[in-house]
C-alpha positions as CSV (number, residue, x, y, z in Angstrom):
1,X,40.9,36.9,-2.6
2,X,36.9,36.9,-1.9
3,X,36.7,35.2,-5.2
4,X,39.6,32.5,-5.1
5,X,38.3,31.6,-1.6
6,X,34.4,30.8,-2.8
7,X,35.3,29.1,-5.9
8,X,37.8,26.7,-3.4
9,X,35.2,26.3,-1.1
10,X,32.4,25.4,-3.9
11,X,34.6,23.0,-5.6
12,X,34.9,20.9,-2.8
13,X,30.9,20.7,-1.8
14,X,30.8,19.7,-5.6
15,X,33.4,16.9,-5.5
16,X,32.0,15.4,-2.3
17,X,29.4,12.5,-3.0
18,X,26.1,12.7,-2.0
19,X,25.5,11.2,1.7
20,X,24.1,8.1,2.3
21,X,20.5,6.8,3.4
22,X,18.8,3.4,4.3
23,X,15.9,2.4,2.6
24,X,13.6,-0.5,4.3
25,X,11.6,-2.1,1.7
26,X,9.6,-4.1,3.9
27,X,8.1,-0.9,5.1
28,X,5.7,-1.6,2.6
29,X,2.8,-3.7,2.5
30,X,3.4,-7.3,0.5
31,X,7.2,-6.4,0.2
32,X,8.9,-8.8,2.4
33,X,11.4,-10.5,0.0
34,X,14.1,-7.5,0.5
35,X,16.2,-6.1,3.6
36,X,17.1,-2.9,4.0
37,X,20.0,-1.9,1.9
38,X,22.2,1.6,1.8
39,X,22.3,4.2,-1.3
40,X,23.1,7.4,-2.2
41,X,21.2,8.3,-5.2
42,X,17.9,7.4,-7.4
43,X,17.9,7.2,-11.0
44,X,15.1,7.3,-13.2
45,X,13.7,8.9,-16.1
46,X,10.9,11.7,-16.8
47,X,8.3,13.1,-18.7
48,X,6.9,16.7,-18.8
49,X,4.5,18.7,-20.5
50,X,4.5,22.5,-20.7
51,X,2.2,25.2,-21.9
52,X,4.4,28.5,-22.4
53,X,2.2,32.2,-21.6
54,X,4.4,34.9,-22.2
55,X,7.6,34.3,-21.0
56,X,6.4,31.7,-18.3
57,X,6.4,27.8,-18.6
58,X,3.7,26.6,-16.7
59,X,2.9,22.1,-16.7
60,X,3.2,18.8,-14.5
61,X,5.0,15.3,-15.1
62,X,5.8,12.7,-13.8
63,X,9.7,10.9,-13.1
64,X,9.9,7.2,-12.7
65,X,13.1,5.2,-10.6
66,X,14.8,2.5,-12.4
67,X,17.1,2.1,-10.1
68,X,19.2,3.1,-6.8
69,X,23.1,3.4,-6.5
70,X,25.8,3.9,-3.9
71,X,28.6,5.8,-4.7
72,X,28.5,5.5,-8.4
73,X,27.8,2.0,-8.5
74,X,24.4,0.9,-9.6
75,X,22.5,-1.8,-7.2
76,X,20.3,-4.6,-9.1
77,X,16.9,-5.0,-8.4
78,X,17.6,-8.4,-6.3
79,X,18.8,-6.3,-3.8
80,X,16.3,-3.5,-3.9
81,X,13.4,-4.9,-5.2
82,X,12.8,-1.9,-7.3
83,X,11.4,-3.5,-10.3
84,X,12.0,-6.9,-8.8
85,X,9.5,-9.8,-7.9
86,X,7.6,-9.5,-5.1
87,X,9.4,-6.1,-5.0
88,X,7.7,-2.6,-6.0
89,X,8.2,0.6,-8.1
90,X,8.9,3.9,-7.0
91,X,8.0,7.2,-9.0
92,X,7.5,11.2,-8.2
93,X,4.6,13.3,-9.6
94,X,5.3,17.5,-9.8
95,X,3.7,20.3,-10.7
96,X,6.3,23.3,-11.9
97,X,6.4,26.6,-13.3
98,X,9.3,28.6,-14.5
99,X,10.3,32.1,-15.9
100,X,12.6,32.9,-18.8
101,X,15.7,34.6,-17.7
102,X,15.8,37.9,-19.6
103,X,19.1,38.0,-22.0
104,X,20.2,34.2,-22.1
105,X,20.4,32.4,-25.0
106,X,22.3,32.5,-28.1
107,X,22.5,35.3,-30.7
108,X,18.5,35.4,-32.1
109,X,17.4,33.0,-29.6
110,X,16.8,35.5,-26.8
111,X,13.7,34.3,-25.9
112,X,11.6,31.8,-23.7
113,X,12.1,28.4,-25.0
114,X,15.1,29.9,-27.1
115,X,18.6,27.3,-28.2
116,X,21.0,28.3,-24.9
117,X,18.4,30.0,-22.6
118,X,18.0,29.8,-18.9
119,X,14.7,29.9,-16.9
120,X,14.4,30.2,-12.9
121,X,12.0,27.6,-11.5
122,X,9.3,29.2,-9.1
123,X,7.3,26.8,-8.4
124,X,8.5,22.5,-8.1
125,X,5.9,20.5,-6.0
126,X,6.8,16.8,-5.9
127,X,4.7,13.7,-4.1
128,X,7.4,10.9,-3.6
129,X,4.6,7.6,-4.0
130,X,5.6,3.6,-3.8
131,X,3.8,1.0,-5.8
132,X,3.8,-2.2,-3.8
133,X,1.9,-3.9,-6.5
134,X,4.0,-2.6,-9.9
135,X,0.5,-1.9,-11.6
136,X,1.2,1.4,-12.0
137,X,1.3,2.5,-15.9
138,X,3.0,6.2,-16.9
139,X,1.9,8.0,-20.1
140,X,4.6,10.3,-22.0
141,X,3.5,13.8,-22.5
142,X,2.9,14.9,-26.6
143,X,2.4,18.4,-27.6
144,X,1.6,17.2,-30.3
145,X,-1.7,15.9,-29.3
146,X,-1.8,17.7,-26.2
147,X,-1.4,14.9,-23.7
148,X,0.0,15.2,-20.4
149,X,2.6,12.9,-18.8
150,X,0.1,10.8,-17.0
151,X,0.1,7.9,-14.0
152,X,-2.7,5.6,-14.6
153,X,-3.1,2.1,-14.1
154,X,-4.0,1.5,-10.2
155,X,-3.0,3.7,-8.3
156,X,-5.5,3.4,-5.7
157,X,-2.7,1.4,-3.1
158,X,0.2,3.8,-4.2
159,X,1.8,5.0,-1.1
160,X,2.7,8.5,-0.5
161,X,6.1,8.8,1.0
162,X,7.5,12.1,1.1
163,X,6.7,15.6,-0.3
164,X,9.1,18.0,-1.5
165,X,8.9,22.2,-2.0
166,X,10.9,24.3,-4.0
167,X,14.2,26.2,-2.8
168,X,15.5,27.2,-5.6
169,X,16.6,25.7,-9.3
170,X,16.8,26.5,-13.0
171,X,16.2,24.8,-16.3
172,X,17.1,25.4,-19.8
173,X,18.1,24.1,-23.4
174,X,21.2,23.9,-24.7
175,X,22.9,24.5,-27.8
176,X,21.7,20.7,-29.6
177,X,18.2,21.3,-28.2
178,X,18.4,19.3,-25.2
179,X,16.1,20.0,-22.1
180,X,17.7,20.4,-18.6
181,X,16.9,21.1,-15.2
182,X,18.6,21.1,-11.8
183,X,16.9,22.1,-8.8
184,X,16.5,21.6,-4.7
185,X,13.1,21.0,-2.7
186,X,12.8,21.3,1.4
187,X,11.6,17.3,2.1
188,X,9.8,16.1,4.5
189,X,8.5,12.5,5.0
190,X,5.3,11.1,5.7
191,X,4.9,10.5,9.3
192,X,1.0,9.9,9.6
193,X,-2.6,10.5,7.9
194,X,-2.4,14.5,7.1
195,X,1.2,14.8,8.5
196,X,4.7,15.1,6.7
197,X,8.2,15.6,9.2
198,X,10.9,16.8,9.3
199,X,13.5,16.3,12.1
200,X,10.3,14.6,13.8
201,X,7.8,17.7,13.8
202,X,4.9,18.1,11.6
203,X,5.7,20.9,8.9
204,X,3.4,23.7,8.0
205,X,3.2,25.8,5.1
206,X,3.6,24.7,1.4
207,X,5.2,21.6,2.5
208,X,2.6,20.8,5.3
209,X,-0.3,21.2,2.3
210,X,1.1,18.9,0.3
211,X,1.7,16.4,3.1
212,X,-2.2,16.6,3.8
213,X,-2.3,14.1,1.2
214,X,-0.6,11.6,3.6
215,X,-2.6,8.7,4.7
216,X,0.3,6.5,6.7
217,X,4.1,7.3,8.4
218,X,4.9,4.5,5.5
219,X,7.5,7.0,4.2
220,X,9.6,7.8,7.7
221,X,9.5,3.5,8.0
222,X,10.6,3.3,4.1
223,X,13.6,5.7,4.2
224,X,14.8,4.7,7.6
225,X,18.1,5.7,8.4
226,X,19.4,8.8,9.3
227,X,16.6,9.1,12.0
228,X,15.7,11.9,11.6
229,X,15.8,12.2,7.4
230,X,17.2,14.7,5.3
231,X,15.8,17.4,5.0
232,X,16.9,18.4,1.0
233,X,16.3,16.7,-2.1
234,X,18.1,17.6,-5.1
235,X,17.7,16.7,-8.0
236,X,19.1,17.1,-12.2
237,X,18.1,15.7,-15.3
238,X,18.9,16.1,-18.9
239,X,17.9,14.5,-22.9
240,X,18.7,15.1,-26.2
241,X,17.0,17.2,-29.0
242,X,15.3,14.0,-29.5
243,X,13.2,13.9,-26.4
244,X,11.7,17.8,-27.0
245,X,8.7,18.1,-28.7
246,X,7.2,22.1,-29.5
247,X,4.2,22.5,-30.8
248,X,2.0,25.7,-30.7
249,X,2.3,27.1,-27.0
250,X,2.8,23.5,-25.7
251,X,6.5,21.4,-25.2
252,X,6.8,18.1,-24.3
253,X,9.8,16.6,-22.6
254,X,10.7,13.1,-22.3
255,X,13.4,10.7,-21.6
256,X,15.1,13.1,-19.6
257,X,17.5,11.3,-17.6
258,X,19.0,11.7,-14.3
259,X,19.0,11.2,-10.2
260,X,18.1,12.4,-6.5
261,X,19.7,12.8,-3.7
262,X,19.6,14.0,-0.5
263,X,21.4,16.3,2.1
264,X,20.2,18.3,5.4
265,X,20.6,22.1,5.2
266,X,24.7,22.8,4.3
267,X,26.9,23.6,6.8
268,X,30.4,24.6,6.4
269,X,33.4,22.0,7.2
270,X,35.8,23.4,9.8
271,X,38.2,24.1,7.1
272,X,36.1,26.4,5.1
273,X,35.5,28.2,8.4
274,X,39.3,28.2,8.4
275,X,40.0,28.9,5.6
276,X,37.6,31.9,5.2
277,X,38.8,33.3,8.5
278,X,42.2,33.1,6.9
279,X,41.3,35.2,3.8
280,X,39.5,37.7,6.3
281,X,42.3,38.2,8.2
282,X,44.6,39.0,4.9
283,X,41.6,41.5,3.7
284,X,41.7,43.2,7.1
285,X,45.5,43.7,7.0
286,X,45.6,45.1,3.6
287,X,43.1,47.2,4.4
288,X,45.0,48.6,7.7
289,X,48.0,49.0,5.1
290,X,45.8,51.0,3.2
291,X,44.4,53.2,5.4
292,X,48.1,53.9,6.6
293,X,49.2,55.1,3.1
């Protein structure tokens, strides 16, 4: 009954769509050519670069929006100026670590890095930046060579946005040798020089370091609707064999494709509450039936 009653409940948080947020493009400096539009989801692409010790994956990348959607349906650059003239680009730097999970993969691929294996992020930092000016360049990672996934270009009037932390996630390669990883970060937004929000207060710990690197409330004008933001970011992203490169103790990953969204902290609908009281109250009268035998 326990079990019948989660898997319900799960299914329909999985089925729902991701809510929807505002984003005000002429929050930014120069950007004046777009008005502010709603979405549900980012989509971009990314590149990583990993050096394995043991049985931990340790490297940084970067993830680059192409693009954002609402409900499924993709929204052109003319509306959100992502990309666009006079419009800007929007891209994520991280810094991750992650552990193998002992006894996943396939038969004689038990190991980190291993065809079917699964490893538990512990660590996913992420700096949300806008590039009013579309001169920023991104560099693919290749273990080959040893470079890392790279933003050059200028980046000197990138604008930080929002910093994310990690909850909780896990990543893995498939049976075809694909790359994957799905994972939520606590968010906050950038709400002055040194200061990242949430719900309108100033966060602390790992999330109030990484908003240090602030310099402008930019981000809470940018995403501007629900006031206060979310609070959650989520994110997945997936590629083919063809986009994983090992080499040595190094792996690069690119073209992984995939989206964010966001969410506040989940709450249950009144009709999981219901429905769970229901299954409590069947558990407790078998188990006075029980006791009675």
């Amino acid at each position: 009954m326990v079990a019948a009653l989660a898997a319900a409940c799960a299914s329909s948080q999985v089925l729902a769509d991701a809510p929807v947020f505002e984003v005000n493009p002429q929050a930014l400096p120069g950007v004046s050519l777009y008005s502010q539009f709603a979405a549900n989801q980012i989509t971009g692409s990314t590149s990583t670069l990993l050096q394995t010790v043991g049985n931990t994956n340790v490297g940084s990348g970067w993830l680059s929006f192409g693009s954002f959607s609402l409900n499924g349906s993709t929204l052109d650059s003319a509306t959100t100026g992502v990309g666009g003239v006079g419009g800007y680009r929007l891209y994520v730097t991280f810094e991750l670590s992650e552990t193998y999970r002992e006894g996943t993969g396939f038969a004689g691929q038990q190991h980190i890095n291993g065809a079917g294996t699964v490893n538990d992020l512990t660590r996913l930092d992420i700096k949300f930046y806008a590039d009013p000016t579309r001169n920023t360049t991104f560099a693919k990672a290749n273990a080959n060579t040893g470079a890392r996934a790279t933003v050059g270009g200028v980046t000197n009037d990138d604008i930080l946005l929002g910093v994310g932390s990690l909850l909780g996630g896990i990543s893995g390669y498939n049976d075809q040798g694909g790359a994957g990883i799905n994972s939520t970060q606590s968010f906050a937004l950038c709400s002055g020089a040194g200061t990242a929000s949430q719900g309108g207060v100033a966060v602390g710990g790992a999330l109030g370091a990484l908003g240090a690197a602030c310099t402008s409330g930019v981000g809470e004008a940018f995403f501007a609707e629900p006031d206060p933001f979310y609070t959650l970011a989520f994110d997945a992203f997936n590629n083919t064999r063809q986009g994983v490169l090992m080499r040595g103790n190094l792996i690069s990953i690119n073209n992984a494709a995939g989206n964010v969204d966001f969410n506040l902290a989940p709450v249950p609908e009144p009709g999981t509450y219901a429905m769970l009281g229901a299954g409590l109250a069947v558990l407790a009268v078998s188990a006075r039936r029980h006791r009675k035998t």
